[in-house]
C-alpha positions in Angstrom: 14.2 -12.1 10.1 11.5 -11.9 7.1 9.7 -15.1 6.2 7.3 -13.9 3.8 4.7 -16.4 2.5 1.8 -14.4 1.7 1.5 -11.6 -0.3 -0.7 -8.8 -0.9 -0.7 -5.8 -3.7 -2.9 -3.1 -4.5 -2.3 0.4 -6.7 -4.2 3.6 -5.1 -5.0 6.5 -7.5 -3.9 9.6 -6.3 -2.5 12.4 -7.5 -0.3 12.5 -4.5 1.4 9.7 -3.9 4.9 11.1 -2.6 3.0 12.8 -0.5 1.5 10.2 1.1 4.4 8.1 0.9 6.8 10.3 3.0 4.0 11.0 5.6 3.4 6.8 6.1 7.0 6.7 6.5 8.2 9.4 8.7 5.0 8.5 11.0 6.6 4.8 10.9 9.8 5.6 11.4 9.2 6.6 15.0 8.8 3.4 16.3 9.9 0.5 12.8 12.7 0.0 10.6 12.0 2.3 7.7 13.5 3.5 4.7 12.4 6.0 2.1 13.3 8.4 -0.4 10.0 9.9 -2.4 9.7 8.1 -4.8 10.4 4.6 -2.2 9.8 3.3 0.6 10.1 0.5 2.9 8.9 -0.5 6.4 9.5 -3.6 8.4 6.7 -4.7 11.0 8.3 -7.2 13.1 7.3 -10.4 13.8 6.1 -9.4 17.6 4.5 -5.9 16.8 1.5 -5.6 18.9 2.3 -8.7 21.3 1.9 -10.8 17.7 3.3 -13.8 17.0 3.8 -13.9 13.7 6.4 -16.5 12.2 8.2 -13.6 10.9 8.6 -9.9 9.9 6.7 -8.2 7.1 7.6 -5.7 4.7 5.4 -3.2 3.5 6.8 -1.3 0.5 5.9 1.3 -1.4 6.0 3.2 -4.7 4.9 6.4 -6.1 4.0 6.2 -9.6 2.4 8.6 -12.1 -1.0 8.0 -11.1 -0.6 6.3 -7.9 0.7 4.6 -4.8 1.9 0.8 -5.1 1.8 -0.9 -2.3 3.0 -4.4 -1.7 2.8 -6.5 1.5 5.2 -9.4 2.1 4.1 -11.1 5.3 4.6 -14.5 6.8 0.9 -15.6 8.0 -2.2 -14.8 6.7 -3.6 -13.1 9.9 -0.5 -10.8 9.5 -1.6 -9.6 5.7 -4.9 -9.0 7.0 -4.1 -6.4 9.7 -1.4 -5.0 7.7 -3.6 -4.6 4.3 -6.1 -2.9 7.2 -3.6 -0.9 9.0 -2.1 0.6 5.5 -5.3 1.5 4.3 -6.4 3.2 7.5 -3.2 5.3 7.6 -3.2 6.1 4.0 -6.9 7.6 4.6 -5.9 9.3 7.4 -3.5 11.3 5.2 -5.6 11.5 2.2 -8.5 12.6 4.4 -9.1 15.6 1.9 -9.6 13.3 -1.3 -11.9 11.1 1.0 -11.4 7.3 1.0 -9.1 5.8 -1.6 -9.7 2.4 -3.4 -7.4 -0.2 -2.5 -7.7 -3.3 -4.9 -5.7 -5.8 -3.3 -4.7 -9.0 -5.0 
């Protein structure tokens, strides 16, 4: 079940987006509910990921645009938003490690 009452958005520039996209989720898919074509995609963290104890599930989507990656976080505490805003910008890195780190101007 989602309960999202916090939200969180930010648009990366990269030239490789999809990319990046695909990689998140396939590496997500392993363990979360995750659904993604490449221009799309959407992963659900669940309300107990980690030994949490969120109220409920967040969604992380994402979409590759012309000159980015939009991201947008839908998560039901603010402690949740926090480690997901850090967890997404972590992995993205990781993948992007040849363009260095990316700038992610949440709002």
């Amino acid at each position: 079940m989602t309960i999202a009452t916090v939200t969180a958005s930010a648009h990366v520039q990269t030239a490789n987006a999809s990319k990046y996209l695909q990689q998140l989720c396939k590496h997500w898919e392993h363990n979360l509910q995750v659904e993604f074509t490449p221009e799309n995609g959407t992963v659900i963290f669940p309300r107990d990921a980690r030994g949490a104890d969120h109220p409920g599930d967040a969604v992380v989507t994402f979409n590759a645009v012309e000159d980015g990656l939009d991201v947008r976080i839908d998560a039901s505490s603010e402690a949740q938003l926090a480690g997901l805003k850090d967890a997404v910008a972590r992995h993205v890195d990781r993948f992007a490690f040849r363009e260095g780190a990316l700038a992610y101007d949440w709002r």
